[in-house]
N, C-alpha and C positions, 0 to 999 in steps of 0.2 A: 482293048478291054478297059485299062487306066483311065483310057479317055472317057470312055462309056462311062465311067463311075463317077468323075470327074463332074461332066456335063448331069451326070441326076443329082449328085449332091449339090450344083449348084443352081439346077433346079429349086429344088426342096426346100434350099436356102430362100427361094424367092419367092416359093410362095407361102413360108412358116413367115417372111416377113410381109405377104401382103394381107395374112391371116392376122397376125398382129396391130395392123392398122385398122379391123376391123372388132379388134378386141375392146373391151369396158376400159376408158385411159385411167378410170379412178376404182380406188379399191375401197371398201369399207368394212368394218370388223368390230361386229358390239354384242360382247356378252353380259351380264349379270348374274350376280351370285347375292342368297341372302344372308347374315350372319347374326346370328346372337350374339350380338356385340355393342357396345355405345361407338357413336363415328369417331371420336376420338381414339378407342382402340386401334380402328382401321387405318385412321387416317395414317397415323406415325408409322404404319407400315411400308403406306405407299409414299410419304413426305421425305424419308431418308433412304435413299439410295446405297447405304450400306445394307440397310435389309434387306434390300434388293435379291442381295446374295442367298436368301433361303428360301424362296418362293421364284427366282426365275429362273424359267421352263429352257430358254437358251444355254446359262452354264450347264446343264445335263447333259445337252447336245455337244459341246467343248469344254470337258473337261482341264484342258490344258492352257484356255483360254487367259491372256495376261488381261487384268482390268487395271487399271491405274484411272484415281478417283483427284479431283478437285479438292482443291483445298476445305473447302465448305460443302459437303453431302448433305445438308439439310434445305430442303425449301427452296424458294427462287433461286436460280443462280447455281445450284447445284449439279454439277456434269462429272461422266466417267468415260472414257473410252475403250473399247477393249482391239484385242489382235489374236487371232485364233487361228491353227492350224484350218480348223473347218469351214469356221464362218467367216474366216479374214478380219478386217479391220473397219470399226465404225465408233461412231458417240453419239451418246444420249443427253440430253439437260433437261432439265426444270424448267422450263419457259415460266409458269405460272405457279403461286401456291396459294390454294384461300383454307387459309388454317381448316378443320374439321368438314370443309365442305368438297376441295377438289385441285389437282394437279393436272397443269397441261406439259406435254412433253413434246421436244423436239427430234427429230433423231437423224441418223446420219450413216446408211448403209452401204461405203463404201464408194459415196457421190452419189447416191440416191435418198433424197431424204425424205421422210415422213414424218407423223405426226400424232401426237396421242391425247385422249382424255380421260382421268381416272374420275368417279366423281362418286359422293357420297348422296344418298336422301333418303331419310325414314322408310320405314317398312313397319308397320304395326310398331313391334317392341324392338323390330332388329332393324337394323343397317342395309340397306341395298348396298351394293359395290357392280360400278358401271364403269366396264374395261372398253374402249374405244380406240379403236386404231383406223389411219386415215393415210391414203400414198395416192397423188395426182401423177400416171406417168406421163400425161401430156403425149405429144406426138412420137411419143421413142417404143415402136413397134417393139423393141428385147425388153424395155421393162414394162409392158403389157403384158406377154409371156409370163417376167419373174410374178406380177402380180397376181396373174393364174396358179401360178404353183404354188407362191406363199402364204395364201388365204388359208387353205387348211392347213398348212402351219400355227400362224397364227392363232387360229380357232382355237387347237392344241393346246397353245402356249396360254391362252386365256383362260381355259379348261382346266389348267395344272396351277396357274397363278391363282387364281378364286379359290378353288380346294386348300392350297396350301395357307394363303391368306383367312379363310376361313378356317382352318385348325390351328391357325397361329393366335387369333385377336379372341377367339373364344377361351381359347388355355388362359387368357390372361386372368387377373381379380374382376371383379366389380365394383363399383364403389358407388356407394348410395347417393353421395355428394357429389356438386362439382367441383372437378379438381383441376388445377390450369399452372404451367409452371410460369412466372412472371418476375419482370425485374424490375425489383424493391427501390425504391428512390432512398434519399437519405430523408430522415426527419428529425428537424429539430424542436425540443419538446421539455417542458419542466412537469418534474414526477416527483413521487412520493410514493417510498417502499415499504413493504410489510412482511413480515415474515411469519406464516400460520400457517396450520393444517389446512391441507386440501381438502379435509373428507365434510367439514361442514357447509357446505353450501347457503345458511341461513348467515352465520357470521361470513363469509367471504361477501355477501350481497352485499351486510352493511359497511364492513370494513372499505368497502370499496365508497359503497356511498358519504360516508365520513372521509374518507381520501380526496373525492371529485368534490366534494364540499367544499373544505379547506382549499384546494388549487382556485376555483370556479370565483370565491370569496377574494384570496389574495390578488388574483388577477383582477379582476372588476377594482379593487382598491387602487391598483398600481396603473389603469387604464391601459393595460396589454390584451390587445385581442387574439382572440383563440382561432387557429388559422387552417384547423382540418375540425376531423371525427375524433373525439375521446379514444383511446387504444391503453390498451394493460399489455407489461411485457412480465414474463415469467423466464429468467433469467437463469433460475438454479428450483427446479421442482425431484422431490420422492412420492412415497404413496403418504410418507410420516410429514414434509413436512415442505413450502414453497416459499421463494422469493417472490411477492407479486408489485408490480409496481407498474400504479395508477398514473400516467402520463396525459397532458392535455398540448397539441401543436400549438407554438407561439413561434416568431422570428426568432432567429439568431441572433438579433442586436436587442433584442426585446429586456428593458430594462426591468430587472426584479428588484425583491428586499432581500438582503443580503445573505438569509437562511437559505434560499431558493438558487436554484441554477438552472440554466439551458444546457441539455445536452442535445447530442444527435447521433440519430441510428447510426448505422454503417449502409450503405445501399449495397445491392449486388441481387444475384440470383434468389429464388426465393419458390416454395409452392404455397401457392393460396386455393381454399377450401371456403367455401359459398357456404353459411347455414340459417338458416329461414324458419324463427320461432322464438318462444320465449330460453334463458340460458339454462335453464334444468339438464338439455340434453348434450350443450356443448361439447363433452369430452365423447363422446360417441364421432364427431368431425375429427376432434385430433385421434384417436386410435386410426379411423381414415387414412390421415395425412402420414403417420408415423408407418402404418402399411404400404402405403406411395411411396414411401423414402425408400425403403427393402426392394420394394420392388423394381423402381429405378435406379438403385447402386448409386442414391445421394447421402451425403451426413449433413447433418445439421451445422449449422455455420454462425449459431448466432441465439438469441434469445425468441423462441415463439411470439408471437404478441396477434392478441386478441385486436379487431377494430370495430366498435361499436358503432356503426351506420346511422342506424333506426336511432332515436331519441326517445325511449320509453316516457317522457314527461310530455311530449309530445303526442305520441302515436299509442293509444291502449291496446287498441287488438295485438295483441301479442302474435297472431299469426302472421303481422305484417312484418315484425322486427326482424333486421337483419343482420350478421355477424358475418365480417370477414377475417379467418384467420392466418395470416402468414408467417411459414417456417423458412429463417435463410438457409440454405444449403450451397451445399458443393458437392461434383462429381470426385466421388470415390478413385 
């Protein structure tokens, strides 16, 4: 009778393995989800692999599961491994990142690897979100098999990723402007401070134009050229009352009269705010920006400063003018 059992199970064996050679060698698995969201919400969800942790459908399935992360969890380069009593031991990486548009993934399922693509593209006002997952098992009849069984998984796991991805990137703000976090160079610059009320905007105009006067004037004297964008930095602002200081870029060897000095920013971290019109509306970009800061757990690090792009003596349509503002920061 053992023997009997013996000879069917290895039967069965031979032909669940010649059934597998005639199985699909490649797997494919693509869902999409759409979100009212900007892709930059989306994006940082799926670019940091720490988030990983509130929208993946696998920790559910292994709770007890160890992950241990790479030194860098953001963007290219970024890999975790985990080891689970259920799911055993595997790792993931970043292979690819294109900021706002899409992540390729590599992965690693215990000697079976596969392959993934997350990818962003418009949708009316919202966001598509395009989950892709891809496994060639090539001639290996058992992961033909696992392939069969783990597609509806999969599927699952994409089901539960989109959902949660979607009620994650929509809880967030919105922000009228664009908002991009970027790293601040240093600049060196000769200024001139003033100290007034915020609340009138008809005196801040000229005070300023009387500021870029005088600089614009001394330079041309002293034959120093101006080596960026005009920028104002606000140093120390209330509702009562602002440090504002009127800066024009020159070298640092750049030779003045002796009232005048070259200073230079600090470089480092920083978020910069896009704002496209004439400056009536400005402070509507920084309340923006000062919401960006709360909401990513940054402080400020530094003096705001306005950069004047557009050269209104240039360019009149005023809806061409363009203001860039950046806030240095640091993480909390």
């Amino acid at each position: 009778m053992v023997k009997k059992i013996l000879l069917f199970l290895a039967g069965l064996i031979v032909v669940l393995l010649l059934i597998g050679f005639v199985l699909p060698a490649k797997l494919e698995v693509s869902k999409s989800v759409s979100i009212n969201a900007p892709a930059g919400a989306v994006f940082e969800e799926i670019n940091d692999l720490k988030r990983w942790e509130t929208w993946q459908y696998w920790n559910t399935l292994d709770p007890d599961m160890k992950i241990t992360y790479s030194e860098n969890t953001v963007g290219k380069g970024a890999s975790y491994s985990w080891d689970g009593p259920k799911l055993g031991a595997g790792n993931l990486a970043l292979d690819e990142s294109i900021p706002g548009k899409s992540i390729s993934i590599k992965m690693d399922f215990g000697g079976s690897p596969a392959s993934g693509v997350y990818s962003l593209e418009p949708d009316g006002e919202n966001t598509k979100l395009n989950l892709n997952f891809y496994n060639d098992a090539g001639m290996n009849p058992i992961d033909r098999w696992i392939n069969v069984f783990m597609k509806g998984e999969i599927e699952k796991s994409f089901d539960y990723a989109g959902e949660k991805i979607k009620s994650i990137a929509e809880a967030k703000p919105k922000f009228t402007y664009e908002i991009t976090e970027e790293n601040l160079p240093a600049i060196s610059y000769v200024g001139l401070m003033h100290t007034m009320s915020p609340q009138d905007p008809a005196a801040i105009s000229a005070q300023m134009a009387k500021m870029y006067g005088e600089l614009e004037t001394m330079l041309k004297k002293a034959k120093v050229e101006v080596t960026g964008y005009p920028f104002a930095l606000y140093p120390a602002y209330t509702e009562e009352s602002m440090d504002m200081i009127c800066a024009l870029p020159v070298a640092t060897d750049a030779k003045l009269p002796a009232r005048y000095k070259v200073e230079t920013t600090s470089s480092g971290s920083a978020i910069k705010g896009i704002y496209k019109g004439d400056y009536n509306d400005l402070m509507a970009l920084h309340l923006e920006l000062d919401q960006y800061l709360q909401y990513k757990g940054l402080t400020m690090n530094g003096a705001p400063m306005e950069v004047y792009v557009t050269d209104p003596m240039l360019e009149k349509d005023t809806s061409k003018w363009i203001t860039e503002i950046y806030y240095p920061v640091k993480k909390n």
